[in-house]
C-alpha positions in Angstrom: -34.4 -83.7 36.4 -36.2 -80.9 34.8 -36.3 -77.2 34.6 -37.6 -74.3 36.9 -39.5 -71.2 35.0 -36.7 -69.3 32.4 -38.2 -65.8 33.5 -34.8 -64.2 34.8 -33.3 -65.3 30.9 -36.2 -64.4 29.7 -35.9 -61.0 31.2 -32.3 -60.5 30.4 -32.5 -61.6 26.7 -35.4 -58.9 26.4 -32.6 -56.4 27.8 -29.7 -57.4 25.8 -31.8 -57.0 22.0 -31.9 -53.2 23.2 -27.8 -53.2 23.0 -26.9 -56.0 20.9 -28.1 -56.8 17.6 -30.6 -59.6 18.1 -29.7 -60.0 21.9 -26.6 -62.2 20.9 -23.5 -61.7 19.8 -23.7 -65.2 17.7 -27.0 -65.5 15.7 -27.9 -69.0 16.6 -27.3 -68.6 20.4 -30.8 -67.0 19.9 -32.5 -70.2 19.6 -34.9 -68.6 17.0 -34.9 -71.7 14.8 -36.1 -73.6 17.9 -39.1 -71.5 18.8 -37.4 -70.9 22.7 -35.8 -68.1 24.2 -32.0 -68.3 24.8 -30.4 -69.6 27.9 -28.3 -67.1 29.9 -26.0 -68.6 32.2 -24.2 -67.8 35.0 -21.7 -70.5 36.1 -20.2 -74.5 34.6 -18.8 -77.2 35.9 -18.2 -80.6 34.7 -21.2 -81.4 32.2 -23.4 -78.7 33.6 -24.1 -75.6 32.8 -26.5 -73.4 35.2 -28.5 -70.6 34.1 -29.5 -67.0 35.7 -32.6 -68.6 36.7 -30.7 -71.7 38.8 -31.6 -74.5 36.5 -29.0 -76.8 36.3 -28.7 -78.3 33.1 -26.7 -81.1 31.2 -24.5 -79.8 28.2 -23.9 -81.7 24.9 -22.8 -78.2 22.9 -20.0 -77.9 25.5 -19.0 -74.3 24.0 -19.2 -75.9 20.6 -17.0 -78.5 21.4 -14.4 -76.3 23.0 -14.4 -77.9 26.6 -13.4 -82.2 26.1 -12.2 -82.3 29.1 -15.7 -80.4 30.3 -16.4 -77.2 31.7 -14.4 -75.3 34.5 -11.4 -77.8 34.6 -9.5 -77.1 37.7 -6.0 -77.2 36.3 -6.8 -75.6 33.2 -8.3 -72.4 35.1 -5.5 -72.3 37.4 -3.2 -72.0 34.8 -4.9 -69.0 33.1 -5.3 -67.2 36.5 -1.6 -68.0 37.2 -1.2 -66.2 33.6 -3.8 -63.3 34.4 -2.2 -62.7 38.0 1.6 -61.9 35.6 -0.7 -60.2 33.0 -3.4 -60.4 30.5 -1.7 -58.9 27.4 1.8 -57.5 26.5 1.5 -57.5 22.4 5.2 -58.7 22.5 6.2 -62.6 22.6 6.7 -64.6 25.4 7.9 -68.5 25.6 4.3 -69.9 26.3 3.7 -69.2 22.9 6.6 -71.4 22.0 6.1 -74.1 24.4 2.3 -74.4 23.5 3.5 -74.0 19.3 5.8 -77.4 20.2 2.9 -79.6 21.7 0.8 -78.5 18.6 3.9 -79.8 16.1 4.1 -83.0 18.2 0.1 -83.7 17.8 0.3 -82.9 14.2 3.7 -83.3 12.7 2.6 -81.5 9.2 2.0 -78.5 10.9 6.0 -78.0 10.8 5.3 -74.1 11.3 2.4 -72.6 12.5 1.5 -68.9 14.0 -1.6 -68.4 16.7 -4.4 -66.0 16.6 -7.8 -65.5 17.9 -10.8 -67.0 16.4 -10.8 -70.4 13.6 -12.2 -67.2 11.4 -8.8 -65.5 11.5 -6.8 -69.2 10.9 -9.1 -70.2 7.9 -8.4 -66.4 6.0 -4.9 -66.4 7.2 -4.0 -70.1 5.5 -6.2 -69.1 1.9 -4.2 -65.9 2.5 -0.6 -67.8 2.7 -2.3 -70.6 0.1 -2.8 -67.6 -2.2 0.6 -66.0 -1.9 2.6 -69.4 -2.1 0.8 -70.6 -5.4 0.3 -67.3 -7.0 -3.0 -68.1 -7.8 -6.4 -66.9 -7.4 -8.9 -69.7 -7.1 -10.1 -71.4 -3.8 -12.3 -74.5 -3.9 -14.5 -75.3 -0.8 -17.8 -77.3 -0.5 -21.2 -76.8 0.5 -22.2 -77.4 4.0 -18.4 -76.7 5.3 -18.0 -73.7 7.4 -14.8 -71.6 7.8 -15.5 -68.3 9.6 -17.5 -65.5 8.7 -14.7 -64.2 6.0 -16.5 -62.8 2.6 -14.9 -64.7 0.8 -15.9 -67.7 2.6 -19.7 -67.1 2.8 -21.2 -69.1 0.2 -22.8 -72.3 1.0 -21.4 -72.1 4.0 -23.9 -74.3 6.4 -24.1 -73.7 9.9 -26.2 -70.6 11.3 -26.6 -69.3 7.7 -27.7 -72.7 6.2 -31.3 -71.3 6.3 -30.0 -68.2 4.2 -29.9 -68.2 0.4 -27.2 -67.7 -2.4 -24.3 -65.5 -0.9 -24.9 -66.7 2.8 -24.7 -63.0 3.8 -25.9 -59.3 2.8 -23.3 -57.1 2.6 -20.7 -59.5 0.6 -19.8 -57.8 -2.6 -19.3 -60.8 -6.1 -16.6 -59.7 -6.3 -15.6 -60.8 -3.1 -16.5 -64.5 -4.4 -15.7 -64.4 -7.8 -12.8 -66.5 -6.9 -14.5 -69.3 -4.8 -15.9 -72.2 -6.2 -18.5 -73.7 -4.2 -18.5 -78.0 -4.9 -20.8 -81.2 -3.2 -19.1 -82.5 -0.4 -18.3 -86.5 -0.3 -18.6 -86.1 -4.1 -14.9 -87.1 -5.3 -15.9 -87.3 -9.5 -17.4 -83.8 -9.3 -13.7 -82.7 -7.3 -11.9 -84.5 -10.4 -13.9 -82.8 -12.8 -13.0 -79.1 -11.7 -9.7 -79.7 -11.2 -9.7 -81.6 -14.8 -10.4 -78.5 -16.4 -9.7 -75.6 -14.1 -7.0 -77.1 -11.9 -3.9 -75.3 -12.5 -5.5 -71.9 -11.8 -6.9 -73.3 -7.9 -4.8 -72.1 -5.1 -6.4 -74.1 -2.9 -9.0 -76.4 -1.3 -9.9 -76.1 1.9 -12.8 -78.2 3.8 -13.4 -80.1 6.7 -12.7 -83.8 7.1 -14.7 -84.1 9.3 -18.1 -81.5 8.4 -19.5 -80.1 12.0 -21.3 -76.9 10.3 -23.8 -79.3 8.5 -24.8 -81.4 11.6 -21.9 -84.3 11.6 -21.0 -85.7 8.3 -18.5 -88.2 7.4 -16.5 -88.7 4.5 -15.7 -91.3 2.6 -11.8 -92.2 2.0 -12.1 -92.1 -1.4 -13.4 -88.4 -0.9 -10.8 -87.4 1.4 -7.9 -89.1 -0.7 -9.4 -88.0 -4.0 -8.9 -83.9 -2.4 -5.4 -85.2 -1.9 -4.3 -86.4 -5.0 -5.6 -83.6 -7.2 -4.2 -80.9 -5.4 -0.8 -82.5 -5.4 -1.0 -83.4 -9.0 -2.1 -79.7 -10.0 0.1 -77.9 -7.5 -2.7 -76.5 -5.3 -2.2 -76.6 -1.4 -4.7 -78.9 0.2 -6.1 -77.0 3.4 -8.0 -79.3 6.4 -9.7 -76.6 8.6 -9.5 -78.7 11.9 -11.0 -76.1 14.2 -13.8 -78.3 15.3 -12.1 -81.7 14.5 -8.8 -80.6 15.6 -7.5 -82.9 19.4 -10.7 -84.2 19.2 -10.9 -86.8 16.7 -7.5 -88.1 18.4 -4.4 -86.2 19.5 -3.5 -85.6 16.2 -6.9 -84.8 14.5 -9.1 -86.1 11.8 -5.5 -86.0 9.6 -4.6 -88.6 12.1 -7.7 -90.5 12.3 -8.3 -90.5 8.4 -4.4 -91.0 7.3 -4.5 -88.3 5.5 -1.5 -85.6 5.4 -2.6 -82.0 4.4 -0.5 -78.9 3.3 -1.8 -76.4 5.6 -4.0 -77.0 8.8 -6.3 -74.9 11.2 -7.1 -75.3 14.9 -8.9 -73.9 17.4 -11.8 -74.3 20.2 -9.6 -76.8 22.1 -6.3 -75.3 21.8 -7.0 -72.4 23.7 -8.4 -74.8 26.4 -11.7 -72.2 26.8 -10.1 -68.9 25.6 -10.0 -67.9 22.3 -7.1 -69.0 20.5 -6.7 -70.9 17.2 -4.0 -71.9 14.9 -2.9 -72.0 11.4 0.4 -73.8 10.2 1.8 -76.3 7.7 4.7 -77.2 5.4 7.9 -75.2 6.2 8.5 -73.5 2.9 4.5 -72.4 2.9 4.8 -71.1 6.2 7.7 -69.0 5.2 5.7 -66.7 3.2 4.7 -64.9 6.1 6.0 -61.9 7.4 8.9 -60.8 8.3 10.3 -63.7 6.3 8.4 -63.7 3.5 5.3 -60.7 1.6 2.1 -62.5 2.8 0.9 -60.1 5.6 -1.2 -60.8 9.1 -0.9 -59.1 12.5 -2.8 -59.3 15.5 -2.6 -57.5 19.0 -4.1 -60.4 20.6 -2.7 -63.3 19.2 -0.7 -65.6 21.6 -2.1 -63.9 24.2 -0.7 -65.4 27.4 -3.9 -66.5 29.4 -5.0 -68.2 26.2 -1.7 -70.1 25.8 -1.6 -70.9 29.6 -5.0 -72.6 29.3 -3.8 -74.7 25.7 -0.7 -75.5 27.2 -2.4 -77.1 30.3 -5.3 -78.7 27.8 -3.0 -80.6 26.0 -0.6 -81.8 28.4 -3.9 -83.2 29.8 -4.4 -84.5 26.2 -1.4 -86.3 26.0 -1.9 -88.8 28.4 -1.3 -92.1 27.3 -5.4 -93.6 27.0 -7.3 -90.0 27.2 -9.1 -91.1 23.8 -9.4 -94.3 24.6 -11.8 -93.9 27.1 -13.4 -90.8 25.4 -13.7 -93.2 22.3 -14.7 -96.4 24.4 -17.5 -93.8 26.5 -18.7 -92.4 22.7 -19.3 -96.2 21.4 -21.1 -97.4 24.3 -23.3 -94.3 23.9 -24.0 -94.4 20.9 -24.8 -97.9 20.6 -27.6 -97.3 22.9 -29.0 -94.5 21.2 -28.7 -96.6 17.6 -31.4 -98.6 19.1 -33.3 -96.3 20.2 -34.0 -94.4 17.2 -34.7 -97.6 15.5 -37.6 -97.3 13.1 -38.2 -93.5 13.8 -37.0 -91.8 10.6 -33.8 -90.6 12.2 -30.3 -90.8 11.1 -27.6 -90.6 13.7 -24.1 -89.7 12.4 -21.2 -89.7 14.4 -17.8 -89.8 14.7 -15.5 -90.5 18.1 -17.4 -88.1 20.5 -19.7 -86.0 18.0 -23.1 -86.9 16.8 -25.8 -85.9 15.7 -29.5 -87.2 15.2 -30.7 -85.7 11.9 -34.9 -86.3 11.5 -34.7 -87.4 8.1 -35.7 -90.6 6.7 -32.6 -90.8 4.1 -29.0 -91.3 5.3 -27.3 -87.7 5.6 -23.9 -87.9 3.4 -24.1 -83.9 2.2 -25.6 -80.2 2.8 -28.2 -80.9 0.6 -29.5 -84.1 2.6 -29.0 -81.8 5.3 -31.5 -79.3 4.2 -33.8 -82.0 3.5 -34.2 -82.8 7.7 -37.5 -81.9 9.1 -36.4 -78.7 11.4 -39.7 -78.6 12.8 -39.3 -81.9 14.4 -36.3 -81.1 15.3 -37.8 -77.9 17.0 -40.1 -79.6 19.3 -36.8 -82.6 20.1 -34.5 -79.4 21.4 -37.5 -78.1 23.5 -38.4 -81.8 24.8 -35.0 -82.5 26.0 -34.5 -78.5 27.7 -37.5 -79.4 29.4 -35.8 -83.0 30.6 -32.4 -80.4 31.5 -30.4 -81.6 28.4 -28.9 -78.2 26.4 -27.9 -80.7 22.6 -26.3 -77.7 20.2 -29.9 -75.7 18.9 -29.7 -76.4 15.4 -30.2 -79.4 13.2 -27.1 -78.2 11.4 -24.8 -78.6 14.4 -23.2 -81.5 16.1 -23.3 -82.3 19.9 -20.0 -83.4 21.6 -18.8 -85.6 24.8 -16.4 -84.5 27.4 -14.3 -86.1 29.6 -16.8 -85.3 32.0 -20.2 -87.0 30.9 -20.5 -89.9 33.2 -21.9 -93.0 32.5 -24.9 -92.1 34.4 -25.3 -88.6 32.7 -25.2 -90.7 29.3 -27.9 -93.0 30.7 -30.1 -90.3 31.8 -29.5 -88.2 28.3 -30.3 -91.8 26.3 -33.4 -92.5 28.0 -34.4 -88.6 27.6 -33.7 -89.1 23.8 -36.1 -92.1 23.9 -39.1 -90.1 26.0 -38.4 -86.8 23.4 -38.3 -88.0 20.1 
């Protein structure tokens, strides 16, 4: 497989930096960390993306793991053209919004209310918003490496395209702004009981991800994930599991499902809005209650339910719902990454994974935290991304990313992406 000449990206990336800040309108679409120029693409299908310049490339980003059941599905997009062709926007409710609000309770009963916006950015400040307003309290724990949206308050330590930035994560984000955010080690449960030990009745919350994507994949332990638990219930703090990434694709009902672990408040996105942007925050009844009209806690958005979005979830998770959809995505994921365990064998590389997300970190120490993160040899990983565009394989441009697996990678695109894997590393 390969790849023709990039000029006609090339070309249009030189335009777009005379408009758009940096030619993107997400900084690590850029591909600066890489040393390559960004792809600009023109059509998907399937597992393939193909660019402006007609190269026809293998995807393992897959929109940042948006698209399980792979790019351009046919129902999916015939639901959301159904929705466009009655109209693209009201800003007053219809029963979509209901319908796809009741198959997002069924996958993930303790999200007994939950309201839709557009972007895992708006769900994450919206729940700390609500968290805040229920508990009366100021304080919001999160942990280094985890990602939530590009909310002041929630840029510190924040991994992901600003990993490579120092102390606040972002200019232009006032102390004040994260006076109130405590920033502690992931999978570290003593250093958790400590804070809330001495500070705990003053935290509103603790939000992470139980599942980190934003660092490259990292797992956590149980005892880390039930440690979060049991403070926060002991102290009164509302326990907050942003699921935007993790969310119907760790299982129908999430990492919470996968781990056995019940939460307060919960975020979705990517997937629910089945390629359009959409996301979710919900929880516990009397939480959810704060919000208004019923309750002071304020948030609004033209956009939100918008009815092509909710056409596309509603379709995306009936298709989720199928009895055995993760049972082949999981059986696919194990077969594939049992090959590439071998592979990698004896190279100073640590592969972490979880259902259909991985990611090979070039480090010669197992990756349990940001900090072992920041420890990977990027320049290695540099010259890997180019080798495997080269061989037609688009893996998510960063070290501190993970790579997914749709519905649609075939046993033969795994094969070809394994033995890739074994000629770039």
């Amino acid at each position: 497989m390969g790849i023709n000449e990039r000029t006609r990206s090339a070309a249009a990336f030189e335009r777009a930096q005379q408009i758009i800040p940096g030619g993107v309108n997400s900084p690590v679409r850029a591909l600066r960390s890489v040393g390559t120029t960004p792809l600009f693409v023109k059509e998907a299908q399937g597992a393939y993306i193909t660019d402006i310049d007609d190269n026809k490339i293998i995807d393992f980003c897959m929109s940042w793991g948006v698209l399980i059941l792979g790019h351009n599905n046919k129902d999916v997009s015939r639901a959301a053209i159904e929705a466009v062709g009655r109209g693209s926007s009201y800003g007053i409710p219809t029963e979509c919004e209901t319908i796809l609000a009741e198959q997002v309770h069924n996958a993930i009963p303790s999200m007994e209310r939950l309201r839709f916006v557009n972007s895992g950015t708006e769900a994450t400040m919206s729940a700390i918003r609500v968290a805040r307003g229920y508990t009366k309290r100021d304080i919001l724990v999160k942990f280094e490496g985890n990602y939530h949206g590009h909310a002041d308050h929630l840029l510190v330590a924040a991994g992901s395209g600003v990993a490579n930035i120092s102390n606040a994560s972002s200019a232009g984000v006032p102390d004040g702004f994260v006076k109130y955010t405590v920033v502690l080690p992931y999978n570290d449960p003593d250093a958790l009981k400590r804070f809330f030990a001495e500070q705990g009745d003053k935290v509103a919350a603790v939000i992470l991800e139980p599942v980190a994507c934003n660092m490259g994949v990292v797992v956590p332990t149980q005892e880390f994930l039930q440690t979060a638990r049991e403070v926060t219930e002991r102290h009164g703090a509302v326990l907050i599991f942003d699921e935007v990434i993790t969310g119907f694709r760790l299982s129908h009902g999430g990492a919470q499902q996968r781990f056995g672990i019940t939460p307060d408040m919960t975020t979705v996105g990517k997937i629910v809005g089945g390629g359009f942007p959409a996301a979710a925050f919900g929880g516990r009844a009397d939480i959810m209650q704060m919000l208004a009209p019923e309750g002071p806690v304020y948030q609004a958005g033209t956009l939100s339910g918008n009815p092509v979005a909710m056409a596309a979830g509603i379709e995306t998770l009936r298709q989720l719902s199928e009895p055995k959809f993760y049972d082949t995505l999981e059986e696919k994921s194990a077969r594939f990454i049992n090959k590439l365990e071998k592979i990698i064998e004896g190279k100073n590389i640590q592969l972490n994974h979880c259902g259909s997300m991985f990611t090979l970190f070039f480090n010669d120490a197992p990756v349990r935290n940001f900090q072992d993160t920041k420890r990977c040899d990027q320049e290695r990983f540099a010259r890997y991304f180019r080798n495997m565009l080269n061989r037609g394989i688009y893996v998510s441009p960063s070290q501190f990313e993970g790579n997914f697996i749709s519905e649609t990678h075939t046993p033969e695109i795994l094969d070809y992406v394994l033995e890739s894997i074994a000629a770039s590393i």
